[in-house]
C-alpha positions as CSV (number, residue, x, y, z in Angstrom):
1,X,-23.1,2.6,21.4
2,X,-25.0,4.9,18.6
3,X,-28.3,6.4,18.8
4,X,-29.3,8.6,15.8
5,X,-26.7,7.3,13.0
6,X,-23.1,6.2,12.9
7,X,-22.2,8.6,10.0
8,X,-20.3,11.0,11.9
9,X,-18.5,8.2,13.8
10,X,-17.8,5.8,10.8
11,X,-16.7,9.0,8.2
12,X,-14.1,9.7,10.8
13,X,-13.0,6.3,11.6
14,X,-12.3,5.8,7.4
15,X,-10.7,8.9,7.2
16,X,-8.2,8.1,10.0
17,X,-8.0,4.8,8.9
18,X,-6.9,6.0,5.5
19,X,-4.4,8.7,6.1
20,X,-2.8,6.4,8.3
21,X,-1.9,3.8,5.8
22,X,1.7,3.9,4.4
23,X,0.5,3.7,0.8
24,X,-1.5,7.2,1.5
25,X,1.5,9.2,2.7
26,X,1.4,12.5,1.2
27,X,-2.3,12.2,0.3
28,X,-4.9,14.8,2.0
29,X,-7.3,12.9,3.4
30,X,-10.4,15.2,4.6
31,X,-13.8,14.6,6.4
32,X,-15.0,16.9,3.6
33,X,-13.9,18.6,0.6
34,X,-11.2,21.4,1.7
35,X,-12.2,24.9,1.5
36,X,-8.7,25.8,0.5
37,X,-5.6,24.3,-0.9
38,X,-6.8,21.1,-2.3
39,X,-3.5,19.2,-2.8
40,X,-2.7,17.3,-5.9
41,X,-3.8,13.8,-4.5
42,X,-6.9,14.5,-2.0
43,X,-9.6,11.7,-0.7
44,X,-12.8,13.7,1.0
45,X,-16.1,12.8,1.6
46,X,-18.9,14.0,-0.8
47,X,-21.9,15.7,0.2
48,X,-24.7,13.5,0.3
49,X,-25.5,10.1,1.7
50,X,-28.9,7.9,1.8
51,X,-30.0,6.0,4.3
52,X,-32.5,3.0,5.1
53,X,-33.0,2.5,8.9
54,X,-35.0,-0.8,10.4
55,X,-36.4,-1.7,13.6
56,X,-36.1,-5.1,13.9
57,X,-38.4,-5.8,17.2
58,X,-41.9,-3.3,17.6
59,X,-42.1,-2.9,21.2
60,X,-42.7,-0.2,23.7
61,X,-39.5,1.9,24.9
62,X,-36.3,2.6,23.3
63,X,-35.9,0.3,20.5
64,X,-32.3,-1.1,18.1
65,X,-32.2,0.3,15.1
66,X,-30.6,-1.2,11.9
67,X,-29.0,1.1,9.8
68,X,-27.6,1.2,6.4
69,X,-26.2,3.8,4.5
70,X,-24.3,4.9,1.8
71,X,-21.9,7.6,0.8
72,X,-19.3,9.1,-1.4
73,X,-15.9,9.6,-0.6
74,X,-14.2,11.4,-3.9
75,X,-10.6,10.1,-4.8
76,X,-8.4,12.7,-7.0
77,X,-5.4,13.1,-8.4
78,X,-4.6,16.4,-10.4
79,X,-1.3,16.5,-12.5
80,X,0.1,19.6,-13.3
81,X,3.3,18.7,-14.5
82,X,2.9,17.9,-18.1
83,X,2.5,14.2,-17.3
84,X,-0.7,12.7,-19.5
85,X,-4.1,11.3,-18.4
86,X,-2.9,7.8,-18.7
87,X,-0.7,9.4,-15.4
88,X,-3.5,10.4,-13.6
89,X,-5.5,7.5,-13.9
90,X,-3.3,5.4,-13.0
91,X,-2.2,7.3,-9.7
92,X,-5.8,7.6,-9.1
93,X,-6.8,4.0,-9.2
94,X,-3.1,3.4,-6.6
95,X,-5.5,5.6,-4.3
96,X,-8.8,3.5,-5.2
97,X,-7.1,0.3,-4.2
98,X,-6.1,1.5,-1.1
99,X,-9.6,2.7,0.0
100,X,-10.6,-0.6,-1.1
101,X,-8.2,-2.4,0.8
102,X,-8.5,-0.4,3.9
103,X,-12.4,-1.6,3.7
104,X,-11.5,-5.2,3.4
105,X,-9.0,-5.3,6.0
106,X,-11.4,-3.7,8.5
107,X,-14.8,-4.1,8.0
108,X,-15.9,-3.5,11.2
109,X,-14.5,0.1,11.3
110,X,-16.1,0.9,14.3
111,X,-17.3,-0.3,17.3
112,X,-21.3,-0.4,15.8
113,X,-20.4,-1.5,12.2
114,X,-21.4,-4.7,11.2
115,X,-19.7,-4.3,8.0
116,X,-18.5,-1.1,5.3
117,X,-17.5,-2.0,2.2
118,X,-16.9,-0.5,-1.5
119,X,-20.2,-1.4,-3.9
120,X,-19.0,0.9,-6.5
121,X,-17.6,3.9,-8.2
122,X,-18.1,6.9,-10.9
123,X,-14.9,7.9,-13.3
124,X,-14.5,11.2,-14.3
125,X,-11.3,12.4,-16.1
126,X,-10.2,16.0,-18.1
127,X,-8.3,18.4,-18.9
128,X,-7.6,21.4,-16.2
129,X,-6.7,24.9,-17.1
130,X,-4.9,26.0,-20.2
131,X,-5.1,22.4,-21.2
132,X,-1.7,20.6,-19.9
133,X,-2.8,19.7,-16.5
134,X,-5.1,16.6,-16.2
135,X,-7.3,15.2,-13.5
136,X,-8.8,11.7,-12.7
137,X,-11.2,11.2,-10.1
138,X,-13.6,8.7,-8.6
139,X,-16.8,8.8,-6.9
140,X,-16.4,5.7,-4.8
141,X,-19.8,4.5,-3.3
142,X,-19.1,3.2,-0.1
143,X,-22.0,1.3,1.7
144,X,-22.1,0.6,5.9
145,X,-24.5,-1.6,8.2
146,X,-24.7,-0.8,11.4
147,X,-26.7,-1.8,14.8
148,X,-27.5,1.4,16.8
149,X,-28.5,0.4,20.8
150,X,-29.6,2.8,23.1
């Protein structure tokens, strides 16, 4: 049971449920973006989520609470090795399709989730430092409804 929000509960729940898939080995996978040493191929949660929250019964005393919320979590790849953009992308979208595939295998991530799922995502690509190092990233909206029970 959740009271309050499942965010905490369902960020960590993806998180583990990604870095333990085979097709993620070698990828840092973070709750949040890491303060240091951002590997080459990272997955993190972004900073900010919105929220709609619903009680489906008025009544007096503790009361269920729908909730539904989305978030970020940031896919990147950075190639340093002289490899193109076409390189990165295409790593990058490798770690997309797991994400989404994790989400489609388990929808019910946690205990209180009724479902998570991907709705979306934001491309960003570039060049990084001196110009022969590239990076592709995506913003991938991710979107959960859950039940929270006293």
């Amino acid at each position: 049971m959740s009271t309050g929000t499942t965010l905490p509960a369902v960020k960590r729940a993806i998180v583990d449920a990604l870095a333990a898939r085979p097709g993620m080995a070698g990828v840092q996978v973070s709750y949040e973006m890491p303060q240091r040493g951002v590997l080459a191929e990272s997955v993190w949660w972004g900073e900010d989520t919105e929220t709609e929250t619903e009680i489906p019964v008025m009544r007096a005393g503790t009361k269920k609470v729908d909730e539904l919320w989305s978030g970020m979590l940031v896919v990147q790849v950075l190639i340093t090795d002289g490899r193109d953009a076409e390189a990165a992308d295409l790593r990058a979208a490798a770690l997309l399709a797991e994400v989404q595939q994790c989400l489609a295998e388990q929808p019910r991530i946690s205990p209180e989730v009724q479902w998570a799922e991907m709705t979306g995502w934001a491309h960003h690509v570039g060049p990084i430092g001196d110009g022969t190092s590239r990076g592709s990233r995506f913003d991938v909206a991710i979107r959960v409804r859950a039940r929270l029970s006293p």
